[in-house]
LOFI-808729 format. One record per residue (C-alpha): residue number from 1; residue in three letters; x, y, z. Coordinates in nm, 3 decimals. Example, Ala and Ser with C-alpha at 12.3 -4.5 7.8 and 13.67 -1.06 7.14 Angstrom:
<rs>
(1,'ALA',(1.230,-0.450,0.780))
(2,'SER',(1.367,-0.106,0.714))
</rs>
This chain:
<rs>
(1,'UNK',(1.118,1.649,0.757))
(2,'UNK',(0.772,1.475,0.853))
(3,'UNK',(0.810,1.168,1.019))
(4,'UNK',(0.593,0.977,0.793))
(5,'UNK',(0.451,0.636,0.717))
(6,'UNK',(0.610,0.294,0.758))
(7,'UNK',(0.418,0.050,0.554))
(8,'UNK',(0.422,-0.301,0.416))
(9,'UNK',(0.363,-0.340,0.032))
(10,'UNK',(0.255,-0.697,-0.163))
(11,'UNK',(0.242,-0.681,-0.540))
(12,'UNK',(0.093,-0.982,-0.769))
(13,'UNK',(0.130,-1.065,-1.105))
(14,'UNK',(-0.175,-1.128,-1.350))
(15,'UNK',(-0.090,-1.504,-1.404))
(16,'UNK',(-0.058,-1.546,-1.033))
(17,'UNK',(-0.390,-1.396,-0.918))
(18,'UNK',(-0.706,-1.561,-0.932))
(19,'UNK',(-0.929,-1.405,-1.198))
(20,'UNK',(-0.598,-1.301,-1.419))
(21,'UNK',(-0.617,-0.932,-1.256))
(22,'UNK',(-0.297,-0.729,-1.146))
(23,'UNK',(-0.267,-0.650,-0.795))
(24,'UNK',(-0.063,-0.320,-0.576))
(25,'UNK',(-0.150,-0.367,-0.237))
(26,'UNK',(0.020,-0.157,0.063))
(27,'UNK',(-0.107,-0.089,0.444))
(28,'UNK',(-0.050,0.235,0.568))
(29,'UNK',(0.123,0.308,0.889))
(30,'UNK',(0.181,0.602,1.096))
(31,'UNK',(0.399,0.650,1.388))
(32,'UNK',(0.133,0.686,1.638))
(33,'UNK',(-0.209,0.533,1.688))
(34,'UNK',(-0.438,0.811,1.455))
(35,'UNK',(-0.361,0.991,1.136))
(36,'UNK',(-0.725,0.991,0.974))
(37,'UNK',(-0.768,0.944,0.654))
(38,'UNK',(-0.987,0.972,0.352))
(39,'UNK',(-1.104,0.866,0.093))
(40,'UNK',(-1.193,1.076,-0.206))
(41,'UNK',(-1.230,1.074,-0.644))
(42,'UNK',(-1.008,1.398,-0.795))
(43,'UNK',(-1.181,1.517,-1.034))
(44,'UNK',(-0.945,1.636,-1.317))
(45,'UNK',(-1.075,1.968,-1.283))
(46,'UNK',(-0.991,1.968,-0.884))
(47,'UNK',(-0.600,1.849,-0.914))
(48,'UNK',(-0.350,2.148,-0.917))
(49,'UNK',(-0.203,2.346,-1.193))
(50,'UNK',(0.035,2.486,-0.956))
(51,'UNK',(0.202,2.264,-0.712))
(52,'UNK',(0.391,2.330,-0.375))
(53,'UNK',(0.532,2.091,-0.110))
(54,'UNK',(0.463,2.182,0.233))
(55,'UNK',(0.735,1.976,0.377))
(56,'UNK',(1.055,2.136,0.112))
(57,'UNK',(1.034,2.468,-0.081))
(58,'UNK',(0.958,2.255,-0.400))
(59,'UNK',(0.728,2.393,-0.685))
(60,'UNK',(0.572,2.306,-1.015))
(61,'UNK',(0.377,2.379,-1.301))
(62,'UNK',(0.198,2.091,-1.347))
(63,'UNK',(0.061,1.925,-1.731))
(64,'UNK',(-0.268,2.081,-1.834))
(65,'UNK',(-0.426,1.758,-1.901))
(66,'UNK',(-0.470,1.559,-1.590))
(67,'UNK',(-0.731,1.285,-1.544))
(68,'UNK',(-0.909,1.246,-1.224))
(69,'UNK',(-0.793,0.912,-0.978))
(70,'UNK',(-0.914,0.777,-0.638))
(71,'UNK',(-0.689,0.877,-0.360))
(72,'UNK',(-0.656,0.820,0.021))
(73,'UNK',(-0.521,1.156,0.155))
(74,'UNK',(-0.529,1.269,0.507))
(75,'UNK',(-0.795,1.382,0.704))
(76,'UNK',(-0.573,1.736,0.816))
(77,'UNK',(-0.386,1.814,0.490))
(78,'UNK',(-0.180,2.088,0.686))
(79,'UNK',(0.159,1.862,0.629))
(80,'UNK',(0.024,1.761,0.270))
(81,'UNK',(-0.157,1.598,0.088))
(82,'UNK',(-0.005,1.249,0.144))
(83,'UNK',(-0.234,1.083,-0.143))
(84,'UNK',(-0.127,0.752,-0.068))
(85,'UNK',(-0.254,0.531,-0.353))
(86,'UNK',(-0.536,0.511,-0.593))
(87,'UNK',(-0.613,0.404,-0.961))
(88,'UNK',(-0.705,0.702,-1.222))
(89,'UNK',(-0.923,0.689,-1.560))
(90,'UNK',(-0.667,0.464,-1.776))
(91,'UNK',(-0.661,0.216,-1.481))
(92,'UNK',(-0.331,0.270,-1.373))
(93,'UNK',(-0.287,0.175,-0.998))
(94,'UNK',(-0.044,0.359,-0.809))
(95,'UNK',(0.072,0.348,-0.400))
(96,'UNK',(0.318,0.590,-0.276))
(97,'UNK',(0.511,0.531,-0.071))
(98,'UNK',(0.725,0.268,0.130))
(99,'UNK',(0.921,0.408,0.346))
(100,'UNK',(1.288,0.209,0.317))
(101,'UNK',(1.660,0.186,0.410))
(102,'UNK',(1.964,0.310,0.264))
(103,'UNK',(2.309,0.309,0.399))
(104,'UNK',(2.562,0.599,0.418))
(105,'UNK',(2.759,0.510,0.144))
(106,'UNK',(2.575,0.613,-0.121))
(107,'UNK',(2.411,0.930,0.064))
(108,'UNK',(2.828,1.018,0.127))
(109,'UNK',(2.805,0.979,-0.298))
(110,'UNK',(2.431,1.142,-0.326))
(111,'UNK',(2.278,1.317,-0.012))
(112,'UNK',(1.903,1.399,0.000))
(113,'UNK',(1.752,1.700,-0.112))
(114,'UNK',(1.612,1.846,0.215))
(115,'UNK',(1.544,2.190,0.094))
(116,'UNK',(1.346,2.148,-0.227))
(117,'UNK',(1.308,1.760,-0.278))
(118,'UNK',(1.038,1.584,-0.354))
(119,'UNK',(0.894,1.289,-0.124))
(120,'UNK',(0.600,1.071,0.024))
(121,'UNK',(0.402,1.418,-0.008))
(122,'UNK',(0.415,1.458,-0.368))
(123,'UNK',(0.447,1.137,-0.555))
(124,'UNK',(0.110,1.014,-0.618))
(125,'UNK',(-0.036,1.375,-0.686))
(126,'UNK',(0.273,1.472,-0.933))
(127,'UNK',(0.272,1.112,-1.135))
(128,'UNK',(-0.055,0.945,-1.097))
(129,'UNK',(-0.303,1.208,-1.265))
(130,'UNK',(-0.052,1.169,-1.567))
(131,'UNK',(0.005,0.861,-1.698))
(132,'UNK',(-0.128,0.580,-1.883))
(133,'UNK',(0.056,0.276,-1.825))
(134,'UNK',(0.246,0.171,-1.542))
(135,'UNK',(0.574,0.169,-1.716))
(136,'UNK',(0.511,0.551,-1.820))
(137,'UNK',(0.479,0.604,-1.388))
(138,'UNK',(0.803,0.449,-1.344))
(139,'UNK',(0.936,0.672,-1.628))
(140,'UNK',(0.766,1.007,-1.478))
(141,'UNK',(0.857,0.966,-1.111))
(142,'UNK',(1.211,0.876,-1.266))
(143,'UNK',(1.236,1.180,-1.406))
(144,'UNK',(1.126,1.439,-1.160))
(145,'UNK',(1.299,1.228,-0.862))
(146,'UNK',(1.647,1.286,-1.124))
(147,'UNK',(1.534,1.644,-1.157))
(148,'UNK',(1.509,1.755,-0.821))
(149,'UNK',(1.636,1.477,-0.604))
(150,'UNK',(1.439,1.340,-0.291))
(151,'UNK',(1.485,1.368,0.095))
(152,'UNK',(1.397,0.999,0.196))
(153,'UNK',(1.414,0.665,0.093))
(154,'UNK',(1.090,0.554,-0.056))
(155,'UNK',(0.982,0.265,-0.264))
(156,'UNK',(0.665,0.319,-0.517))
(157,'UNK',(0.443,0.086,-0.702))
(158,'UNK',(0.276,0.102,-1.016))
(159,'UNK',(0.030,-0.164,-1.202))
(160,'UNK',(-0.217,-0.139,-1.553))
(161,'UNK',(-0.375,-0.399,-1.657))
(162,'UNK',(-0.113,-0.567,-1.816))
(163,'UNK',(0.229,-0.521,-1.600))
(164,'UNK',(0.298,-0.408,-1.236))
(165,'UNK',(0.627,-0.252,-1.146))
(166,'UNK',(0.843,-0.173,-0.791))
(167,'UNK',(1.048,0.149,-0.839))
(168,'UNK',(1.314,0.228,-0.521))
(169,'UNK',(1.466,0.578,-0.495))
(170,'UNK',(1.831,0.530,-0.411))
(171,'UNK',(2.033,0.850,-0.275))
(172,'UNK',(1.861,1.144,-0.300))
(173,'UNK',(1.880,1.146,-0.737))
(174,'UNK',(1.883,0.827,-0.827))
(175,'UNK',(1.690,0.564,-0.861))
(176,'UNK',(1.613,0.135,-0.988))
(177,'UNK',(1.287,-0.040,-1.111))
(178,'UNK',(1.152,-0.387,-1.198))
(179,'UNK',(0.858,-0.504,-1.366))
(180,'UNK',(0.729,-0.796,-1.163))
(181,'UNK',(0.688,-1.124,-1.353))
(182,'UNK',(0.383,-1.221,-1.385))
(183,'UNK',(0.376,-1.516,-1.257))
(184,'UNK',(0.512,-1.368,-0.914))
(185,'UNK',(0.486,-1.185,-0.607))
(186,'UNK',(0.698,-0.916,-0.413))
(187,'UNK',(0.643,-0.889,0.016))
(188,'UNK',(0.832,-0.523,0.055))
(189,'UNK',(0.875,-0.463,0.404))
(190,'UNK',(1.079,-0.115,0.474))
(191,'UNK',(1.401,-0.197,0.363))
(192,'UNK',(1.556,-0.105,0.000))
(193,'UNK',(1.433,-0.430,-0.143))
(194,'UNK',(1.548,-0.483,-0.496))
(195,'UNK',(1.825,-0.776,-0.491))
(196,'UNK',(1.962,-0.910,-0.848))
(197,'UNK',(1.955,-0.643,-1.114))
(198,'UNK',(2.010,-0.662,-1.501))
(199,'UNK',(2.091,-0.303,-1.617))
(200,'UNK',(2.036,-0.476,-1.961))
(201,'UNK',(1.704,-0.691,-1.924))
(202,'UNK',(1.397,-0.496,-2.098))
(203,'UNK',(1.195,-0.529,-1.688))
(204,'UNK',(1.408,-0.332,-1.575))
(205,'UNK',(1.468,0.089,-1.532))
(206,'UNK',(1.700,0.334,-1.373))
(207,'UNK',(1.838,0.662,-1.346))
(208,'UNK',(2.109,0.690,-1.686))
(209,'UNK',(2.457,0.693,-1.465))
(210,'UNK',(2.346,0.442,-1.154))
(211,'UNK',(2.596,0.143,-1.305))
(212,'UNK',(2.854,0.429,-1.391))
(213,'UNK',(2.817,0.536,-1.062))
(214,'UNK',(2.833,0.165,-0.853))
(215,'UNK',(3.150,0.097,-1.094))
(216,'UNK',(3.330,0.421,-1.072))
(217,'UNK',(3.231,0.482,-0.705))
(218,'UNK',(3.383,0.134,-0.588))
(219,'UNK',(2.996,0.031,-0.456))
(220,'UNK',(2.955,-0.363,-0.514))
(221,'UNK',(3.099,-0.595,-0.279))
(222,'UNK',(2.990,-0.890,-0.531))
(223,'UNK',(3.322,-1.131,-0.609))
(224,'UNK',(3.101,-1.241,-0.935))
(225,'UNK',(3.021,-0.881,-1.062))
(226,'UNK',(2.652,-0.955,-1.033))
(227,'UNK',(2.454,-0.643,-0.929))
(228,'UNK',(2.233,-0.694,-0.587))
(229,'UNK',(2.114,-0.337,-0.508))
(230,'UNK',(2.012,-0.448,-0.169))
(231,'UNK',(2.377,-0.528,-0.080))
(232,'UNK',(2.506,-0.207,-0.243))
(233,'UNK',(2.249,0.052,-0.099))
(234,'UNK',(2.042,-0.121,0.134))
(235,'UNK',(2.113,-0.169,0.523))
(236,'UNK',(2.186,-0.429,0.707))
(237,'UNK',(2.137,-0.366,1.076))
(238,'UNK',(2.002,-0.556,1.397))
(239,'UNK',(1.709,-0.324,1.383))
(240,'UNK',(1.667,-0.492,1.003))
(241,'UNK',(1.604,-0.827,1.114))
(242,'UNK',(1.326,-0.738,1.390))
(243,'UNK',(1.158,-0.493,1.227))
(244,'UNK',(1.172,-0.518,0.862))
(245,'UNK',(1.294,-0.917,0.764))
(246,'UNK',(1.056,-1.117,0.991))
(247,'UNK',(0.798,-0.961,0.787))
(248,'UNK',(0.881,-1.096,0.469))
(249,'UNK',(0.961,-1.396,0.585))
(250,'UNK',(0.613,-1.458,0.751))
(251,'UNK',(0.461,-1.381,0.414))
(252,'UNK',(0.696,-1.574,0.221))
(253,'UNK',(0.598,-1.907,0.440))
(254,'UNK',(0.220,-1.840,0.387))
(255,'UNK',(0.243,-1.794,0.032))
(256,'UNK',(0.593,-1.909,-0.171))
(257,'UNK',(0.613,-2.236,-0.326))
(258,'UNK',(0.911,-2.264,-0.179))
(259,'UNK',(0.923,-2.077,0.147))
(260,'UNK',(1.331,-2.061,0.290))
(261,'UNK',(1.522,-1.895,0.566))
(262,'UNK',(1.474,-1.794,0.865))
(263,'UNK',(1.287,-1.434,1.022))
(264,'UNK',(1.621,-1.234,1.088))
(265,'UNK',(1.782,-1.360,0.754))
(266,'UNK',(1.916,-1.032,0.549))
(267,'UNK',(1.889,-1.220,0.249))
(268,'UNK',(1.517,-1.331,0.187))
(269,'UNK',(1.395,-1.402,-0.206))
(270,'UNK',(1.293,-1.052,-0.334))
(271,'UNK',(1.067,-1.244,-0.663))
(272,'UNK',(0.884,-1.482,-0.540))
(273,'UNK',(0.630,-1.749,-0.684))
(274,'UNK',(0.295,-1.842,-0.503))
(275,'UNK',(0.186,-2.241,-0.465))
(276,'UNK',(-0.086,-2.097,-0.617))
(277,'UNK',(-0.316,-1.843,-0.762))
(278,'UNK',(-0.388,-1.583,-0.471))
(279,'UNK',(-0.763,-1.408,-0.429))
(280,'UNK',(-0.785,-1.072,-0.233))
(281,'UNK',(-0.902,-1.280,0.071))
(282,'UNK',(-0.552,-1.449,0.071))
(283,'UNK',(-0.380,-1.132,-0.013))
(284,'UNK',(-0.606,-0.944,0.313))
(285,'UNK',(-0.546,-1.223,0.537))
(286,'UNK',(-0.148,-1.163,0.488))
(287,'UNK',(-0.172,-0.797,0.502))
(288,'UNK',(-0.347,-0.845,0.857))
(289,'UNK',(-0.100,-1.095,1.004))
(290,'UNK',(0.071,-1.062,1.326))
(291,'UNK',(0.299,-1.437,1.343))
(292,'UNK',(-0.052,-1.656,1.364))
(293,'UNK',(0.047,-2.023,1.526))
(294,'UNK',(0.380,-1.895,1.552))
(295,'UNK',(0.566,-1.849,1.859))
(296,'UNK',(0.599,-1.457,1.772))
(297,'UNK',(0.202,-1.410,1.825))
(298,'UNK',(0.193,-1.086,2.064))
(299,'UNK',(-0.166,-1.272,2.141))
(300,'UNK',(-0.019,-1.574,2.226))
(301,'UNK',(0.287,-1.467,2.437))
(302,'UNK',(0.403,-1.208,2.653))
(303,'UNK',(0.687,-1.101,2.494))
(304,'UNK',(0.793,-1.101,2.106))
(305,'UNK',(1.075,-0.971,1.906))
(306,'UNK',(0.958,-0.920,1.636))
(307,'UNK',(0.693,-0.607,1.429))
(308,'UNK',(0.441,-0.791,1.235))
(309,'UNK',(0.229,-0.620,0.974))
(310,'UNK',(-0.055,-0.536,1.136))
(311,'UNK',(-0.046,-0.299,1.448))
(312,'UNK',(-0.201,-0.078,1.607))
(313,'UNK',(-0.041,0.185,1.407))
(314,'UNK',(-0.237,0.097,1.085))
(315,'UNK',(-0.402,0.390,0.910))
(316,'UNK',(-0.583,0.243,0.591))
(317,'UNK',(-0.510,-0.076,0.317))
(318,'UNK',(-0.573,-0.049,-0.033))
(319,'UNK',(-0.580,-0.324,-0.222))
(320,'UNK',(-0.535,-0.163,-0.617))
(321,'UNK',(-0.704,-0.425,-0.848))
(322,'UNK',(-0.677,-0.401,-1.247))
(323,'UNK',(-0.866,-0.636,-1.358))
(324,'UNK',(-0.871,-0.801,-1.729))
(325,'UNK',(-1.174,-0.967,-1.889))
(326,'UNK',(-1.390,-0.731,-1.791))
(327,'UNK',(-1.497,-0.409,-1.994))
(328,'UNK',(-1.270,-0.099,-1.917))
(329,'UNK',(-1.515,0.084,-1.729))
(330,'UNK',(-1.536,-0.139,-1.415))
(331,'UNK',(-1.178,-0.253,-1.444))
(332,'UNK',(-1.003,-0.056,-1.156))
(333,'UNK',(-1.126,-0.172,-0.838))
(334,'UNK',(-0.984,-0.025,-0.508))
(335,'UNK',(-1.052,-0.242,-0.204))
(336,'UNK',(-0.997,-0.044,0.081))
(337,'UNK',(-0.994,-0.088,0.463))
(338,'UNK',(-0.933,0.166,0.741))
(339,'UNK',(-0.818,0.115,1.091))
(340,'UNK',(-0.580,-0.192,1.247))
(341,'UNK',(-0.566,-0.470,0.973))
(342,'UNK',(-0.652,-0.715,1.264))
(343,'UNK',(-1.012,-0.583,1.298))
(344,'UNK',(-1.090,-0.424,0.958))
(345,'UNK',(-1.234,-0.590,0.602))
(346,'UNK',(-1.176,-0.472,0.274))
(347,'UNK',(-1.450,-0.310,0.045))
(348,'UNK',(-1.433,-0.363,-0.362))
(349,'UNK',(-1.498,0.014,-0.431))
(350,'UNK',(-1.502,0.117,-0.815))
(351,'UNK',(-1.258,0.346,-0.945))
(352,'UNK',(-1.448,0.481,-1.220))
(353,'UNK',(-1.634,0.722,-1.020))
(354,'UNK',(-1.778,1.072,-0.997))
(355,'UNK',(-1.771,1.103,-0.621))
(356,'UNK',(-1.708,0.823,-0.278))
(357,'UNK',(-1.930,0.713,0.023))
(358,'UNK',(-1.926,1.007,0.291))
(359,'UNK',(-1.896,0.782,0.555))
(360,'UNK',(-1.521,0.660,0.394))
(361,'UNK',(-1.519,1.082,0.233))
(362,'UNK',(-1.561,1.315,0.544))
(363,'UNK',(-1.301,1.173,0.813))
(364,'UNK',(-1.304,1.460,1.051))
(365,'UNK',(-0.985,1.496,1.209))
(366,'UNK',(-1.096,1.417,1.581))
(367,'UNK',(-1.299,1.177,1.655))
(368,'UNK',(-1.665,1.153,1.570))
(369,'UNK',(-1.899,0.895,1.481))
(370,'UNK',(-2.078,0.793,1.145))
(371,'UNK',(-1.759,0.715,0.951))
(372,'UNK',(-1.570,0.408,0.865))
(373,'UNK',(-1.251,0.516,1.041))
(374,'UNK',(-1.297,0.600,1.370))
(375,'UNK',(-1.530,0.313,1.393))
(376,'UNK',(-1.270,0.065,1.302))
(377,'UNK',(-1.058,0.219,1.589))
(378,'UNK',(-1.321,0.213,1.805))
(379,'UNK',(-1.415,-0.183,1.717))
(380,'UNK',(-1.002,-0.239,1.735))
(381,'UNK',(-0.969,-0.042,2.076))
(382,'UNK',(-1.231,-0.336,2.269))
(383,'UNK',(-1.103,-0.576,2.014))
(384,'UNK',(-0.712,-0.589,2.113))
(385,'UNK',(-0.872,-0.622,2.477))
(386,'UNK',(-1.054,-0.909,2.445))
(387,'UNK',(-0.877,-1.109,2.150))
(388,'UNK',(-0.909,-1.450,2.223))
(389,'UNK',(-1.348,-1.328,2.215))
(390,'UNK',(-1.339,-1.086,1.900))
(391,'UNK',(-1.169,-1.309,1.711))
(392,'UNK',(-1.393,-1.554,1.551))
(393,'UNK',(-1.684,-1.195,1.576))
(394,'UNK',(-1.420,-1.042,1.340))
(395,'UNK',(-1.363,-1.332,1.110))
(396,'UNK',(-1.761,-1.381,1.084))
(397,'UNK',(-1.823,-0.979,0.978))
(398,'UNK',(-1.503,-0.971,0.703))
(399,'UNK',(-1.638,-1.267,0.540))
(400,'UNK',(-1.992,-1.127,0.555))
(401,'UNK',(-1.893,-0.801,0.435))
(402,'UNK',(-1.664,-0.918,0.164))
(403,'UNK',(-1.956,-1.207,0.046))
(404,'UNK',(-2.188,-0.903,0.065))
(405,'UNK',(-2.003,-0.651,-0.133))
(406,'UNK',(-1.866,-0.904,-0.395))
(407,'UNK',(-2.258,-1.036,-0.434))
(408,'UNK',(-2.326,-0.642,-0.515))
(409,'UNK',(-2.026,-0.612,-0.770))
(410,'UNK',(-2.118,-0.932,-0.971))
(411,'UNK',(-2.454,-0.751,-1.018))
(412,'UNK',(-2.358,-0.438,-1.089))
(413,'UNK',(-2.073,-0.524,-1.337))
(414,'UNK',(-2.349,-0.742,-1.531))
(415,'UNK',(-2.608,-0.448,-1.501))
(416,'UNK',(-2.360,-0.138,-1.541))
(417,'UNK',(-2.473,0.068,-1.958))
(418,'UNK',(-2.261,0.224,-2.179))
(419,'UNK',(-2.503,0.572,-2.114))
(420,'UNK',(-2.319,0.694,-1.756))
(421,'UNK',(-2.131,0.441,-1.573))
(422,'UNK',(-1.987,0.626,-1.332))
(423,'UNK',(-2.315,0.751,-1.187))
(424,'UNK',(-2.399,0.374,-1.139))
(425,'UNK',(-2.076,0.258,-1.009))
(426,'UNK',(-2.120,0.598,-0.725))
(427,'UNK',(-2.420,0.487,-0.636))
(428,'UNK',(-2.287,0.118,-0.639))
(429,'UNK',(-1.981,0.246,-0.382))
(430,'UNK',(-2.269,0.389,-0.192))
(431,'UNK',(-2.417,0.089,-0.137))
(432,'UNK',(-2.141,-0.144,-0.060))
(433,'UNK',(-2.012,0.147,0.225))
(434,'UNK',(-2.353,0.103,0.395))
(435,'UNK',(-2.321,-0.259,0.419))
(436,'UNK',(-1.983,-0.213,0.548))
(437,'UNK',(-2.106,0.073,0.821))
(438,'UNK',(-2.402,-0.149,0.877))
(439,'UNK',(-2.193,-0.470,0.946))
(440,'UNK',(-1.918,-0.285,1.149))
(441,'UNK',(-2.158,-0.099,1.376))
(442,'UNK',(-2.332,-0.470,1.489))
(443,'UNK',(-1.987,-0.630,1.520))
(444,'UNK',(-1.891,-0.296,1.756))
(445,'UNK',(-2.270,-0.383,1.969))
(446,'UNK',(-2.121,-0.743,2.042))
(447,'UNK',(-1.766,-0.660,2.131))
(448,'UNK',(-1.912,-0.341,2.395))
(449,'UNK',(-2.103,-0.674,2.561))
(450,'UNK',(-1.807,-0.903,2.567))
(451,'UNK',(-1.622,-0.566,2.738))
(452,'UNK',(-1.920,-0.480,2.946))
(453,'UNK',(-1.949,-0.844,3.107))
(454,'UNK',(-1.554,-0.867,3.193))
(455,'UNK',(-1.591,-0.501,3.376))
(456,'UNK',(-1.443,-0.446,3.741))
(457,'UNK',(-1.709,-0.278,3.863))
(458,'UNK',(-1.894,-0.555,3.934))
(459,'UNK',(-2.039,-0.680,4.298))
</rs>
């Protein structure tokens, strides 16, 4: 198999966002420093009849009747596509995937399917160009991962306008979902997630046989017969509470009303409730954390124990918004950021589109300049260097951007006709990627002085 992505993914309710929108939000990871990526609108005449993994010997026929979606994909699509996330014509938000854990009692019960699975490859390009509503996604994927089973342990999200829902793939054919309350939010580090389940509630899905198989197979350690799928398929190992728990936790004591526990606990809240309505800035900020004015702060101490969310290691963050109130056309909004979260912003890119910005579109594969990700690298590489400097440079441009692009979006969503909306919203996406090249490009000027004054060669 690939050796794929290891994410964090943060999922908000409508009555717990600001404006009443839904929110799927996940940064992407990679397990080096580049994996380019793109960003691109399918075009329902571009997705694939025919489907073929690259990473199993899995194949499909795929519906007729697909609609087009944004999508992040890589740069070099020789391992796959890798689609990562977007939001397609009914505004249905999807992100796939979330890499998690799983221990090896259930794969002893239900091993993967290494040699014609389906997996992080696949998801978004099989479901996404499909469905309507979220709950259909959860009820798609749960079919085709039943079908032909899966060879890693993935979590995937899916919002509409209405609900947004966390599906976990347990074993290679099963699988458990919940619809998030609404007036909540989920922090899914990579770990199976899911705690208390309710095989009867109507927010809840899974695979027909999963509470056959947890009874009959002897699988819940619970004295009180509850079901917590994180104790019955989950891990819980030392390298759990450095690399997957403190992350929650962080997140959890930013944003809970009632923030508990400490970073290494194995038992963190799953649902959680926010002191109060989150914006996208909130929801950025959190997704580019790394233990601020806490003693784990690899900028602030030599030595910490524990991974933080962002990294070096970060690829691209999307930010799926489905917003309500407004007319349908200009409902989906993907906010997207490539590069290390620390020294990125987020741009409010419309999803109803016939085409996206070159400068986020043609990611070449080794570096080259005049696009949005290998600047960000570029403005993270001096960055990281010179923290302590770049940081208040960095805060100054996201809130610039963000004020910039949001300014644009108010205008265009009051300006935007009935005759061809998506030629307006292109050229509106355009426009917001220049300011963000624009901004980037002076921020990268003032961090090559800070690194030019503190060179050695100096006399």
């Amino acid at each position: 198999m690939v050796e794929k992505h290891t994410c964090t993914t943060l999922l908000v309710g409508k009555k717990s966002t600001l404006d009443g929108s839904t929110i799927v939000c996940r940064e992407e990871d990679y397990g080096n420093a580049f994996d380019p990526q793109r960003f691109v609108y399918v075009k329902a005449a571009d997705q694939p009849r025919h489907y073929e993994s690259k990473t199993t010997a899995f194949k499909i026929d795929l519906p007729d009747d697909p609609v087009g979606y944004t999508s992040t994909p890589d740069a070099d699509s020789s391992a796959g596509v890798f689609a990562a996330g977007g939001i397609n014509e009914h505004n249905v938000a999807m992100t796939g995937t979330e890499t998690i854990t799983t221990n090896s009692r259930i794969l002893g019960i239900d091993p993967f399917n290494s040699t014609d699975g389906i997996g992080e490859e696949d998801f978004v390009t099989l479901v996404l160009p499909y469905i309507k509503t979220a709950r259909e996604g959860v009820e798609r994927l749960g079919q085709l991962l039943e079908k032909y089973g899966t060879y890693e342990s993935n979590a995937i999200s899916f919002g509409d306008h209405n609900e947004v829902w966390y599906l976990e793939t347990i074993g290679g054919h099963h699988w458990a979902a919940v619809r998030i309350p609404d007036d909540a939010f989920v922090i899914a580090p990579n770990r199976l997630n899911i705690a208390d389940f309710d095989f009867a509630a109507a927010d809840t899905a899974c695979s027909a046989d999963l509470k056959e198989l947890i009874d009959q197979k002897q699988l819940n350690p619970s004295f009180d017969g509850h079901y917590n799928l994180r104790q019955i398929f989950g891990s819980q190992t030392i390298t759990d509470t450095r690399y997957n728990n403190p992350r929650a936790w962080y997140v959890q004591q930013q944003l809970s009303d009632a923030p508990a526990g400490q970073p290494t606990d194995q038992d963190l809240p799953f649902i959680c409730h926010p002191r109060h309505k989150l914006a996208i800035e909130e929801i950025k900020q959190v997704m580019s954390s790394h233990y601020q004015n806490t003693p784990f702060d690899p900028y602030e101490h030599d030595s910490v124990p524990y991974r933080s969310i962002a990294l070096n290691r970060n690829l691209e963050l999307h930010i799926l918004q489905i917003r309500n109130n407004v007319p349908a056309t200009i409902a989906g909004v993907h906010w997207l950021a490539f590069g290390p979260n620390a020294f990125n912003t987020v741009v409010p890119f419309y999803a109803n589109v016939n085409d996206t910005p070159a400068s986020y579109r043609d990611t070449p594969a080794d570096y080259a300049s005049g696009n949005m990700y290998w600047l960000t690298h570029t403005i993270a590489a001096i960055g990281d260097q010179h923290y302590a400097q770049a940081r208040p440079l960095v805060e100054a441009y996201e809130q610039k951007v963000v004020a910039a692009t949001r300014q644009l979006q108010r205008t265009t969503d009051h300006q935007v006709s009935g005759d061809d909306p998506k030629v307006q919203l292109t050229q509106a996406n355009n426009q917001m990627a220049e300011i963000a090249m624009k901004e980037a490009t002076a921020l990268l000027g003032k961090l090559v002085k800070i690194a030019f004054g503190k060179a050695k060669l100096q006399y």
